[in-house]
mmCIF file of the N, C-alpha and C atoms, coordinates in Angstrom:
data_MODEL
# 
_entry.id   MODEL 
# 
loop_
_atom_site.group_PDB 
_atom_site.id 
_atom_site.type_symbol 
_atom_site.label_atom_id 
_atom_site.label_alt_id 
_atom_site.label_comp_id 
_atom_site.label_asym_id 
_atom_site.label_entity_id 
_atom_site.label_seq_id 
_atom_site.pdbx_PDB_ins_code 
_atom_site.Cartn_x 
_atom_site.Cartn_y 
_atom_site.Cartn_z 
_atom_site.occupancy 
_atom_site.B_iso_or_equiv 
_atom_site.pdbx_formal_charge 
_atom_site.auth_seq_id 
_atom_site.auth_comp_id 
_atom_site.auth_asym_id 
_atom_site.auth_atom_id 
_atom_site.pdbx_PDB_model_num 
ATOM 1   N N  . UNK A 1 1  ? 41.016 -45.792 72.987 1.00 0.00 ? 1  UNK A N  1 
ATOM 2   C CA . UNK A 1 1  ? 39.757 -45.292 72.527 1.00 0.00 ? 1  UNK A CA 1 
ATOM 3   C C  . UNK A 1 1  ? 38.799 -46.476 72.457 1.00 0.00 ? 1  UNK A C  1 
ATOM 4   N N  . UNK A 1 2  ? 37.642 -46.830 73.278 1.00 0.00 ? 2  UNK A N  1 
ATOM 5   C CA . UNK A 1 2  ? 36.868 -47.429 73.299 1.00 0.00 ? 2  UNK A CA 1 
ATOM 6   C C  . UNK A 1 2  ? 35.916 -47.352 72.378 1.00 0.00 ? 2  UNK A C  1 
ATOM 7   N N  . UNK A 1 3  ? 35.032 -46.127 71.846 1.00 0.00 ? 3  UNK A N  1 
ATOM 8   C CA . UNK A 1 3  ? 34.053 -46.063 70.703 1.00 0.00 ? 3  UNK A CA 1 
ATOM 9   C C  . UNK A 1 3  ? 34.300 -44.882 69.680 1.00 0.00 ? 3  UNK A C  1 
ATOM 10  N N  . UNK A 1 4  ? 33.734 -44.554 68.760 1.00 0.00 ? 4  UNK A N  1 
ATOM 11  C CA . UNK A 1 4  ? 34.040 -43.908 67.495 1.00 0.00 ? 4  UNK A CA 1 
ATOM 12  C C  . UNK A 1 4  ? 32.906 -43.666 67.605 1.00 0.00 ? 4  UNK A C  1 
ATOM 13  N N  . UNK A 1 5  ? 32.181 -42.888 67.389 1.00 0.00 ? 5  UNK A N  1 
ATOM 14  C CA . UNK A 1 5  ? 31.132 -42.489 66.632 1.00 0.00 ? 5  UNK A CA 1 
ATOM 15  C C  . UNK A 1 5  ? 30.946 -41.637 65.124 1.00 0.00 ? 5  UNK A C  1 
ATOM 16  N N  . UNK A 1 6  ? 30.755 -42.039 63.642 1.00 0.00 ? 6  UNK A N  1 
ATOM 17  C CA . UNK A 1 6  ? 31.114 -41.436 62.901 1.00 0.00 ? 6  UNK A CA 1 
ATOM 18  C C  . UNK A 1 6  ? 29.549 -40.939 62.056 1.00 0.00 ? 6  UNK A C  1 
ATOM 19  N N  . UNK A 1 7  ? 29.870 -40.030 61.697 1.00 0.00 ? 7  UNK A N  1 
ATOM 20  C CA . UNK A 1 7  ? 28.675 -39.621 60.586 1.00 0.00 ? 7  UNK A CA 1 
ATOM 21  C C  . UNK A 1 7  ? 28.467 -39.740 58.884 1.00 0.00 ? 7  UNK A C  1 
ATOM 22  N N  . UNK A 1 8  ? 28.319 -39.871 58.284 1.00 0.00 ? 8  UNK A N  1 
ATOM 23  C CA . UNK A 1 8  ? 28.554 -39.966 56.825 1.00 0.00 ? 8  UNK A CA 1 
ATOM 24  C C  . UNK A 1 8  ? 29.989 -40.146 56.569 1.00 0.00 ? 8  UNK A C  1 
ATOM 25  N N  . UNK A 1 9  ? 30.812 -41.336 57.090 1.00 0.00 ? 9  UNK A N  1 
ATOM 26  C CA . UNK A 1 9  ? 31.997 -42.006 57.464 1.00 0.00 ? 9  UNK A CA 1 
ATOM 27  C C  . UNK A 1 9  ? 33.017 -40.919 57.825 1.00 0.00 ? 9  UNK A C  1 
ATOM 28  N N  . UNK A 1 10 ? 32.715 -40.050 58.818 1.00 0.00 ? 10 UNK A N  1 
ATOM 29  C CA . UNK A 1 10 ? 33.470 -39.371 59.055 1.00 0.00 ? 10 UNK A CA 1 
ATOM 30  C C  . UNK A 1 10 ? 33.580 -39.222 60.332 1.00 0.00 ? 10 UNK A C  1 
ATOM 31  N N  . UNK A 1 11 ? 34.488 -38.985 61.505 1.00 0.00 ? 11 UNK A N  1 
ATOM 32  C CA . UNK A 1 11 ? 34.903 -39.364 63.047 1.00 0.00 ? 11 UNK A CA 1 
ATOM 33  C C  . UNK A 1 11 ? 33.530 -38.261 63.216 1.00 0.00 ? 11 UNK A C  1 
ATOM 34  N N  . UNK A 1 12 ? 32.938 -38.274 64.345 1.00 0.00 ? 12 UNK A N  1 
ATOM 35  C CA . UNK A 1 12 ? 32.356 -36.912 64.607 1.00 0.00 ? 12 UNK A CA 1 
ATOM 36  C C  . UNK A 1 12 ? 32.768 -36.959 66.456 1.00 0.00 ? 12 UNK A C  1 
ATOM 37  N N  . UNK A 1 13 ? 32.827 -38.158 67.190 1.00 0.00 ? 13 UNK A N  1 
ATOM 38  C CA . UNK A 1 13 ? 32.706 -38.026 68.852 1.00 0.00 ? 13 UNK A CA 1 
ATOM 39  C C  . UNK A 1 13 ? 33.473 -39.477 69.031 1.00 0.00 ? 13 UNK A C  1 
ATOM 40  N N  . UNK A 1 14 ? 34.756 -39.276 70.038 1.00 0.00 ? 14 UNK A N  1 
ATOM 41  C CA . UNK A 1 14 ? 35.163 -40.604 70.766 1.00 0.00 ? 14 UNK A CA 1 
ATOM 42  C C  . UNK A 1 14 ? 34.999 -40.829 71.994 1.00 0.00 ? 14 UNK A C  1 
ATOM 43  N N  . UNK A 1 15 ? 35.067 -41.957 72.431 1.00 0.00 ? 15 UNK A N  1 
ATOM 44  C CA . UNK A 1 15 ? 34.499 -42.020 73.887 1.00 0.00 ? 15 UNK A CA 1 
ATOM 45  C C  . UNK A 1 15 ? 36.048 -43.288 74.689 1.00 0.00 ? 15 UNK A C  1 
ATOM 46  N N  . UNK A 1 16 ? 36.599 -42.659 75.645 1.00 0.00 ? 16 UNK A N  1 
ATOM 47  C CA . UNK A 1 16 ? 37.664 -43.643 76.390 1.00 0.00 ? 16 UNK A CA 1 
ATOM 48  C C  . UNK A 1 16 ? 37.015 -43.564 77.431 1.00 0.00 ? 16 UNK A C  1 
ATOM 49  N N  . UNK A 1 17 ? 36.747 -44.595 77.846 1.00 0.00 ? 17 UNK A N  1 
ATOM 50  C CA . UNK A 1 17 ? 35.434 -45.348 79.560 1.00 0.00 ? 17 UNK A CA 1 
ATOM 51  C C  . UNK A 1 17 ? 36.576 -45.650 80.320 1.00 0.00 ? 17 UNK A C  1 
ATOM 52  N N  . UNK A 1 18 ? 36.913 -44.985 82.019 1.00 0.00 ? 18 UNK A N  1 
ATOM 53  C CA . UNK A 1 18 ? 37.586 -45.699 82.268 1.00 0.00 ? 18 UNK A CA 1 
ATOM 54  C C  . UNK A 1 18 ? 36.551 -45.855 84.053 1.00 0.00 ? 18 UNK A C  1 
ATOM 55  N N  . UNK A 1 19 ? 37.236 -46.222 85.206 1.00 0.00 ? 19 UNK A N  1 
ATOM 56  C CA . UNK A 1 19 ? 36.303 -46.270 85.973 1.00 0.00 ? 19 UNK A CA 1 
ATOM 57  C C  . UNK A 1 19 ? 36.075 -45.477 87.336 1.00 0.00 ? 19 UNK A C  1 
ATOM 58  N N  . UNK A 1 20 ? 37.639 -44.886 87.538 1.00 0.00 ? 20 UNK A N  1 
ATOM 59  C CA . UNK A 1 20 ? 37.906 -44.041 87.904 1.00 0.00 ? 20 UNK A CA 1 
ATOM 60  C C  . UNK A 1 20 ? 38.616 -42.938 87.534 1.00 0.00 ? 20 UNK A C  1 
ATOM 61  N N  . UNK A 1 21 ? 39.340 -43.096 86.747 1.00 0.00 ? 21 UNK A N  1 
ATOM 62  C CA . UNK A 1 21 ? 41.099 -42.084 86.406 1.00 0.00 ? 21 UNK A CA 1 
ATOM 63  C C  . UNK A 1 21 ? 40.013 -41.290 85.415 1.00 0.00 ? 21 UNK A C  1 
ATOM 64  N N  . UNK A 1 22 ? 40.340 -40.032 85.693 1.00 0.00 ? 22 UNK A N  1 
ATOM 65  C CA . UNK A 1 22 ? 40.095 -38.918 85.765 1.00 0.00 ? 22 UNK A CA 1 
ATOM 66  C C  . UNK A 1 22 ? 41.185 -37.980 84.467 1.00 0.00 ? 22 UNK A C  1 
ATOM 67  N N  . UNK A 1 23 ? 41.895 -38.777 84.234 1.00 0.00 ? 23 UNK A N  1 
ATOM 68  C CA . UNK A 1 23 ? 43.507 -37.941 84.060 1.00 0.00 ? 23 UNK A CA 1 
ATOM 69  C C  . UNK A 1 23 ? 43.328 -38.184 82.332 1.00 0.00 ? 23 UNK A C  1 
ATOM 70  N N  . UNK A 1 24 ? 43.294 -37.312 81.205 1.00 0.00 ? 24 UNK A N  1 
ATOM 71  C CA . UNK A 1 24 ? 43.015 -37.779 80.127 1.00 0.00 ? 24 UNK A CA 1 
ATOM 72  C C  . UNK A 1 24 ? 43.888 -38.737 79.281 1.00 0.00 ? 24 UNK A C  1 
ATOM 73  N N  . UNK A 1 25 ? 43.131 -39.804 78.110 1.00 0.00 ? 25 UNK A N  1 
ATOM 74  C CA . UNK A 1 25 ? 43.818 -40.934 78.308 1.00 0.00 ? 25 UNK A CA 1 
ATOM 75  C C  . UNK A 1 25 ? 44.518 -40.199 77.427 1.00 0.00 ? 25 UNK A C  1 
ATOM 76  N N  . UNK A 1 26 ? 45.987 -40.712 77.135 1.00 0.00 ? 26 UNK A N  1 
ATOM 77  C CA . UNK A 1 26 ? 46.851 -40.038 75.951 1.00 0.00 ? 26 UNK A CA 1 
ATOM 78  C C  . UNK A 1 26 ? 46.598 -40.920 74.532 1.00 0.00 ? 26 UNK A C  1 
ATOM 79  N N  . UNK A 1 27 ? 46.274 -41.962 74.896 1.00 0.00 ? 27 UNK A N  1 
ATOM 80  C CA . UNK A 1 27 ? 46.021 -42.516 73.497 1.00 0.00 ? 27 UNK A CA 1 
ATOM 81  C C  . UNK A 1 27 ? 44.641 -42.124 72.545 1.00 0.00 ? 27 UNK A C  1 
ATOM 82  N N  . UNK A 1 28 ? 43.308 -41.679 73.438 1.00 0.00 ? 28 UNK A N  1 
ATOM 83  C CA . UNK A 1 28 ? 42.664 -40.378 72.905 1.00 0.00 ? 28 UNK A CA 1 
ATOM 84  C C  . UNK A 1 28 ? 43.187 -39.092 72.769 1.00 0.00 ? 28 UNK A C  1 
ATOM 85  N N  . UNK A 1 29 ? 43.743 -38.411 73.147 1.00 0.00 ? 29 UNK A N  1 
ATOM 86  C CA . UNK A 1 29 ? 44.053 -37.435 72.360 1.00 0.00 ? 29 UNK A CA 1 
ATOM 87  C C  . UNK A 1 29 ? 45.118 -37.938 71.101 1.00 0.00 ? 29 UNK A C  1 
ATOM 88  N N  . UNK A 1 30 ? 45.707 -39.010 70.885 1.00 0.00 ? 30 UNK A N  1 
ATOM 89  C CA . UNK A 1 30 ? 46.246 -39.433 69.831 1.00 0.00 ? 30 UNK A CA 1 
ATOM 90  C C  . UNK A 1 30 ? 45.678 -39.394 68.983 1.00 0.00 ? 30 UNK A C  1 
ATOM 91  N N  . UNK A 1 31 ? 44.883 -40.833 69.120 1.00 0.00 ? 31 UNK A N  1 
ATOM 92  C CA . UNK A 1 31 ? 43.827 -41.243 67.944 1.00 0.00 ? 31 UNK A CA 1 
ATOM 93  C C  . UNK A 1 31 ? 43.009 -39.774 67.253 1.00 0.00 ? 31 UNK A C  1 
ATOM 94  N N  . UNK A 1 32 ? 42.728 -38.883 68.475 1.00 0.00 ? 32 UNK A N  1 
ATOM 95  C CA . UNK A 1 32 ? 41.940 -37.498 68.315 1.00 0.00 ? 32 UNK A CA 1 
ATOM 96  C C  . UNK A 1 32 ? 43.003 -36.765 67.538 1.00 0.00 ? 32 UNK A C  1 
ATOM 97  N N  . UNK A 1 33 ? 43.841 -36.025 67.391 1.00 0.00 ? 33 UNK A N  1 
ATOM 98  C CA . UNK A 1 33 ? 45.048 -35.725 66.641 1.00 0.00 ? 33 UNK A CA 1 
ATOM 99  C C  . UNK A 1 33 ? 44.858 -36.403 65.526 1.00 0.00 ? 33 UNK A C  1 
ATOM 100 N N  . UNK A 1 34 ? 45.454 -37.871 65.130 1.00 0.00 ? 34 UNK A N  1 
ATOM 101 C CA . UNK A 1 34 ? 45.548 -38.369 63.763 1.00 0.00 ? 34 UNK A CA 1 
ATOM 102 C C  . UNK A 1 34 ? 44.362 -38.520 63.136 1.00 0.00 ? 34 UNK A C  1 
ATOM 103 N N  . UNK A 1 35 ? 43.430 -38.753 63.694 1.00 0.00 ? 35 UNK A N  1 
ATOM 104 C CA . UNK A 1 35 ? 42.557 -38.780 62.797 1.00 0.00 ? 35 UNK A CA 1 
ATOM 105 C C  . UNK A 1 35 ? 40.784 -37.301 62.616 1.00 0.00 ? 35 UNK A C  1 
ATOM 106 N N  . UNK A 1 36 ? 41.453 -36.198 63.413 1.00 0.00 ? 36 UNK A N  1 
ATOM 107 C CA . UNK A 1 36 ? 40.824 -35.145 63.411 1.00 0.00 ? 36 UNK A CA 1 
ATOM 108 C C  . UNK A 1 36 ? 39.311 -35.192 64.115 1.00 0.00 ? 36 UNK A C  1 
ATOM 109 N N  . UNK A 1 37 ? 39.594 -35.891 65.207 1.00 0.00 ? 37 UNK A N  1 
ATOM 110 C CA . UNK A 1 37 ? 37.929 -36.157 65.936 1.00 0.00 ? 37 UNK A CA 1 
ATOM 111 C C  . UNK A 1 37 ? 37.641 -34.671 66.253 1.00 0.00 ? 37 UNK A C  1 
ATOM 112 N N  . UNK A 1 38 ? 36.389 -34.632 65.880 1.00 0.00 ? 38 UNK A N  1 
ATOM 113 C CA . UNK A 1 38 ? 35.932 -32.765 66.787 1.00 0.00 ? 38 UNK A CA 1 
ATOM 114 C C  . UNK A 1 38 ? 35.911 -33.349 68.032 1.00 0.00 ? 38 UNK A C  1 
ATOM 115 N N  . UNK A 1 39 ? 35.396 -34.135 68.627 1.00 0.00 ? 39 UNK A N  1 
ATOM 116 C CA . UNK A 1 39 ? 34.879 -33.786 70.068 1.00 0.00 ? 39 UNK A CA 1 
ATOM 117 C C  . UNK A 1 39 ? 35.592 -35.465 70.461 1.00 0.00 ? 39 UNK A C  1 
ATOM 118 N N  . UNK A 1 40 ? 36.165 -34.974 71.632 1.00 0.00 ? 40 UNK A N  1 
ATOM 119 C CA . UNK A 1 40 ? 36.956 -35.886 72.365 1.00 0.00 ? 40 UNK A CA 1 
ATOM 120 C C  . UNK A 1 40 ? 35.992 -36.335 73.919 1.00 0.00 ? 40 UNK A C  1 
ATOM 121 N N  . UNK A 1 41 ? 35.562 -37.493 74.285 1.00 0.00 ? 41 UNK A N  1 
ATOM 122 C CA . UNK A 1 41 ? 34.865 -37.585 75.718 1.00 0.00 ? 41 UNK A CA 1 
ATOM 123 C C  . UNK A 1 41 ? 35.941 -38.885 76.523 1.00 0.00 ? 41 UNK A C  1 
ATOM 124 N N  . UNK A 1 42 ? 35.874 -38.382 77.919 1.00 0.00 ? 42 UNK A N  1 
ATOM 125 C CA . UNK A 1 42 ? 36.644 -39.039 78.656 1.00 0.00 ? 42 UNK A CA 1 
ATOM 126 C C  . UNK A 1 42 ? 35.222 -39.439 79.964 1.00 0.00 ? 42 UNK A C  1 
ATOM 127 N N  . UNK A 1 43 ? 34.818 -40.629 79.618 1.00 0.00 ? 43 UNK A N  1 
ATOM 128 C CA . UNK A 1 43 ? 33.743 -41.156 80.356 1.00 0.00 ? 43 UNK A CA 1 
ATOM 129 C C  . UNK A 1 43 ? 34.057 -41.995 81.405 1.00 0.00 ? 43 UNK A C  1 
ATOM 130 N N  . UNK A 1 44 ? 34.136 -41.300 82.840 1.00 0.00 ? 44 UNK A N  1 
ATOM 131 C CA . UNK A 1 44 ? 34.403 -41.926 84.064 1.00 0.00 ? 44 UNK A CA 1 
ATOM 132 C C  . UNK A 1 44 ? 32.882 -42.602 84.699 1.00 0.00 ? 44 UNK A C  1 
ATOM 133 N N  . UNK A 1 45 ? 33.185 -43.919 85.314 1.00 0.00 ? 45 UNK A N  1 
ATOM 134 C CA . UNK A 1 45 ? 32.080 -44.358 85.830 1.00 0.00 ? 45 UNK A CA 1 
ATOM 135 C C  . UNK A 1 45 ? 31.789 -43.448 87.303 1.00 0.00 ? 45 UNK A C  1 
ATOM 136 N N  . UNK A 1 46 ? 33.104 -43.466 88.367 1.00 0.00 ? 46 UNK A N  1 
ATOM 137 C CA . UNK A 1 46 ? 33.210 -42.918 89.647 1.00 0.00 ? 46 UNK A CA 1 
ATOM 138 C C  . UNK A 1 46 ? 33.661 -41.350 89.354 1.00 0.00 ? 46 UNK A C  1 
ATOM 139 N N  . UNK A 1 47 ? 33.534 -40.646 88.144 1.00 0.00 ? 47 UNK A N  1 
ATOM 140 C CA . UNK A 1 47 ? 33.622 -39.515 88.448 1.00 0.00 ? 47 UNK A CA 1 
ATOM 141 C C  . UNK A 1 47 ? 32.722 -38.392 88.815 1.00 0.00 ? 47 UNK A C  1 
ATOM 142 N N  . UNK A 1 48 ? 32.997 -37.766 89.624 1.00 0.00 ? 48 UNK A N  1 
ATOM 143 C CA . UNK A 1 48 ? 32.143 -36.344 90.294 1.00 0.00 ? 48 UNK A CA 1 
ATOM 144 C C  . UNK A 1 48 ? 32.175 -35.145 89.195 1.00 0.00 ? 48 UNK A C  1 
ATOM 145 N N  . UNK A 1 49 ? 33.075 -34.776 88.413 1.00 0.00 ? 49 UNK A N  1 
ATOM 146 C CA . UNK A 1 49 ? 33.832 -33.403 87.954 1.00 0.00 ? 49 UNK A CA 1 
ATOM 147 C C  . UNK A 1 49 ? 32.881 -33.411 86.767 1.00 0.00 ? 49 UNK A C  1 
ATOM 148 N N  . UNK A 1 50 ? 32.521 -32.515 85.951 1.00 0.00 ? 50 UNK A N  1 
ATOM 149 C CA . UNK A 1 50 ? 32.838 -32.255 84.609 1.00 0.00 ? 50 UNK A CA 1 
ATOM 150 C C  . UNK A 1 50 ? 33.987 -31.044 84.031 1.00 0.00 ? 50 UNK A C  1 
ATOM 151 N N  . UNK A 1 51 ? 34.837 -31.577 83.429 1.00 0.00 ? 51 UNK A N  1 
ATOM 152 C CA . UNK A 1 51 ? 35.532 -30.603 82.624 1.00 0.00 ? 51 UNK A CA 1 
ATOM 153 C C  . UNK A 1 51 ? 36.076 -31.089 81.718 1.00 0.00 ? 51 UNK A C  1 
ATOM 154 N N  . UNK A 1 52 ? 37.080 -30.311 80.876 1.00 0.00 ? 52 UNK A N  1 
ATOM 155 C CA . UNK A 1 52 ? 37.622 -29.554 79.877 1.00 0.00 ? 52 UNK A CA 1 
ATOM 156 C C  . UNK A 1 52 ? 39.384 -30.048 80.264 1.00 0.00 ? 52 UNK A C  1 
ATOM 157 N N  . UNK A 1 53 ? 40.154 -30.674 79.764 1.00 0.00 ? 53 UNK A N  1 
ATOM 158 C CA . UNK A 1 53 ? 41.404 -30.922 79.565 1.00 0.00 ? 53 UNK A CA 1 
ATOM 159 C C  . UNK A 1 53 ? 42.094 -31.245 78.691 1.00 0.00 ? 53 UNK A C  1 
ATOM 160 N N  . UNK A 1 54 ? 43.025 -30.461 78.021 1.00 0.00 ? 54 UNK A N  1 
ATOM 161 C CA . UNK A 1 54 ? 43.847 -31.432 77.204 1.00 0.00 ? 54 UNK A CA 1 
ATOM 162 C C  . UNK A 1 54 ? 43.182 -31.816 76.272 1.00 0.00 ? 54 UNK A C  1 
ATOM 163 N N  . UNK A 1 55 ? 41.910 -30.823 75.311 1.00 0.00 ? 55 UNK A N  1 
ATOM 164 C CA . UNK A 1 55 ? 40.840 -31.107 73.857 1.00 0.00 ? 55 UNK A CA 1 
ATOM 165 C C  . UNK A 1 55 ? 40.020 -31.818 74.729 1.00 0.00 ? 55 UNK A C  1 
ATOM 166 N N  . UNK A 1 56 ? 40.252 -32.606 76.275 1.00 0.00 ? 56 UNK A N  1 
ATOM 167 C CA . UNK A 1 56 ? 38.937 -33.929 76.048 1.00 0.00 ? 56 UNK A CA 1 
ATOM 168 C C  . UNK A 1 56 ? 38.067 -33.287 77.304 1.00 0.00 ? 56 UNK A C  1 
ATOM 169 N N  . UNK A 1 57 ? 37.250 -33.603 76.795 1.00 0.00 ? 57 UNK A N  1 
ATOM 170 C CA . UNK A 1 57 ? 35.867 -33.783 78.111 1.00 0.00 ? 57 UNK A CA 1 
ATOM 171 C C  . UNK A 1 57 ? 35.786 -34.803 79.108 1.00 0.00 ? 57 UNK A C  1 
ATOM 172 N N  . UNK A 1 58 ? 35.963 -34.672 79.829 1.00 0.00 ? 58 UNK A N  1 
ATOM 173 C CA . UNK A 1 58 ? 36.008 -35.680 80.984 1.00 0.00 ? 58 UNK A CA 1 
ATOM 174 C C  . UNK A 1 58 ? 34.371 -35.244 81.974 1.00 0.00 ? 58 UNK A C  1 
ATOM 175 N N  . UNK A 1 59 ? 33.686 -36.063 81.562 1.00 0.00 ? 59 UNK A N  1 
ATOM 176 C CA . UNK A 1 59 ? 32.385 -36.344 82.386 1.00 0.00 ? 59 UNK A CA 1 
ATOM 177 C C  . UNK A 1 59 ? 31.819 -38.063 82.865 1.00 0.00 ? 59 UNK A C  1 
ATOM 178 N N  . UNK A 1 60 ? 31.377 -37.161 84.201 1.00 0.00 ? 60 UNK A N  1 
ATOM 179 C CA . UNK A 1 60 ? 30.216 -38.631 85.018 1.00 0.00 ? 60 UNK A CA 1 
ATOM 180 C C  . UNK A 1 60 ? 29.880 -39.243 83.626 1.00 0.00 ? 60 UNK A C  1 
ATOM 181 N N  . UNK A 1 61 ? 29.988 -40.618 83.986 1.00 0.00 ? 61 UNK A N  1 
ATOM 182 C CA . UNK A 1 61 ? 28.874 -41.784 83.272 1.00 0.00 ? 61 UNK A CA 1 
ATOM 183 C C  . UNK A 1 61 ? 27.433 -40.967 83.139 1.00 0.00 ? 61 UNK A C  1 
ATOM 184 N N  . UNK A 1 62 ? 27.194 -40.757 84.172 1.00 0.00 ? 62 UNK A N  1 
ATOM 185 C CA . UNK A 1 62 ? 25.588 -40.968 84.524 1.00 0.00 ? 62 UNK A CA 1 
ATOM 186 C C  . UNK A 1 62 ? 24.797 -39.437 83.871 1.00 0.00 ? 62 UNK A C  1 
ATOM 187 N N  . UNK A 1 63 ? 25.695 -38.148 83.778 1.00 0.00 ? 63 UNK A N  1 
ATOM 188 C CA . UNK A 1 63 ? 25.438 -37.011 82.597 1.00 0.00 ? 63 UNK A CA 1 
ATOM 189 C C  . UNK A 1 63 ? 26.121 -37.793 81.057 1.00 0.00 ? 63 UNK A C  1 
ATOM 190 N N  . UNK A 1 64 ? 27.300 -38.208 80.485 1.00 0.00 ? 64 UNK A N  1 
ATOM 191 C CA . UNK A 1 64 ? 27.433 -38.391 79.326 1.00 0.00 ? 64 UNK A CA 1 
ATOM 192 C C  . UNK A 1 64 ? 26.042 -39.489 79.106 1.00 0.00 ? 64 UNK A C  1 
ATOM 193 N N  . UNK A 1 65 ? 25.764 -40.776 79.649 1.00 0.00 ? 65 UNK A N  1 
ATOM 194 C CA . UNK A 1 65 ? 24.750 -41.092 78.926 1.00 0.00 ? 65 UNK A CA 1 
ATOM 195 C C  . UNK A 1 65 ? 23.142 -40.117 79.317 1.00 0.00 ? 65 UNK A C  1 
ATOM 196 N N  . UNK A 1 66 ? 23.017 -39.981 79.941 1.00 0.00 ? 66 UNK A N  1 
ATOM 197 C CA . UNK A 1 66 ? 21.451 -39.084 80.119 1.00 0.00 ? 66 UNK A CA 1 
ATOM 198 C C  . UNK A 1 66 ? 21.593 -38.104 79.138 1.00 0.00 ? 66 UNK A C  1 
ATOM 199 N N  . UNK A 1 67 ? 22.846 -37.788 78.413 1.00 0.00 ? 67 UNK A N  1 
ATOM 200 C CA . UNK A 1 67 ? 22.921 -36.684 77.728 1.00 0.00 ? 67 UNK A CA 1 
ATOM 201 C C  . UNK A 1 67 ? 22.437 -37.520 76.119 1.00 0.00 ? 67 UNK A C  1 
ATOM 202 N N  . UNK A 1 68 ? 22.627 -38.586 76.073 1.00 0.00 ? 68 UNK A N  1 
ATOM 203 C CA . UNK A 1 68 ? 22.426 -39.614 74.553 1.00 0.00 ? 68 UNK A CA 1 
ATOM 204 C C  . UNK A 1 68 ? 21.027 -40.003 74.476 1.00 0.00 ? 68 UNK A C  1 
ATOM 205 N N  . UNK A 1 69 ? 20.157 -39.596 75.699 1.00 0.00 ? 69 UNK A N  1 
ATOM 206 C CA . UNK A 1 69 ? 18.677 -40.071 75.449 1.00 0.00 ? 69 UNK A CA 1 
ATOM 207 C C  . UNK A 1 69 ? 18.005 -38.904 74.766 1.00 0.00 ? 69 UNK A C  1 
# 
């Protein structure tokens, strides 16, 4: 798990960056499990896809950040 994002100290969004792999990381859905993240993101630099696997979101770089402006 690369970032946390929390709200009134509480998990709310994680983010695992990888640059191609596509495949969700297992140590996010861990960390996501123990410590009850709602929303799980799997942020590929070279990815094409958006979806839904395994709790995590796996989206393009280039929609997850355009989506933070």
């Amino acid at each position: 798990m690369d970032f946390l994002v929390t709200v009134k100290n509480r998990p709310w969004f994680a983010v695992e960056a990888k640059v191609r792999d596509e495949t969700p990381a297992k140590a996010l859905r861990y960390f996501g499990e123990r410590l009850q993240i709602p929303l799980l993101y799997q942020v590929v630099l070279g990815g094409h896809r958006d979806f839904e696997s395994e709790g995590v979101r796996v989206v393009p770089a280039p929609r997850f950040l355009a989506s933070l402006a």
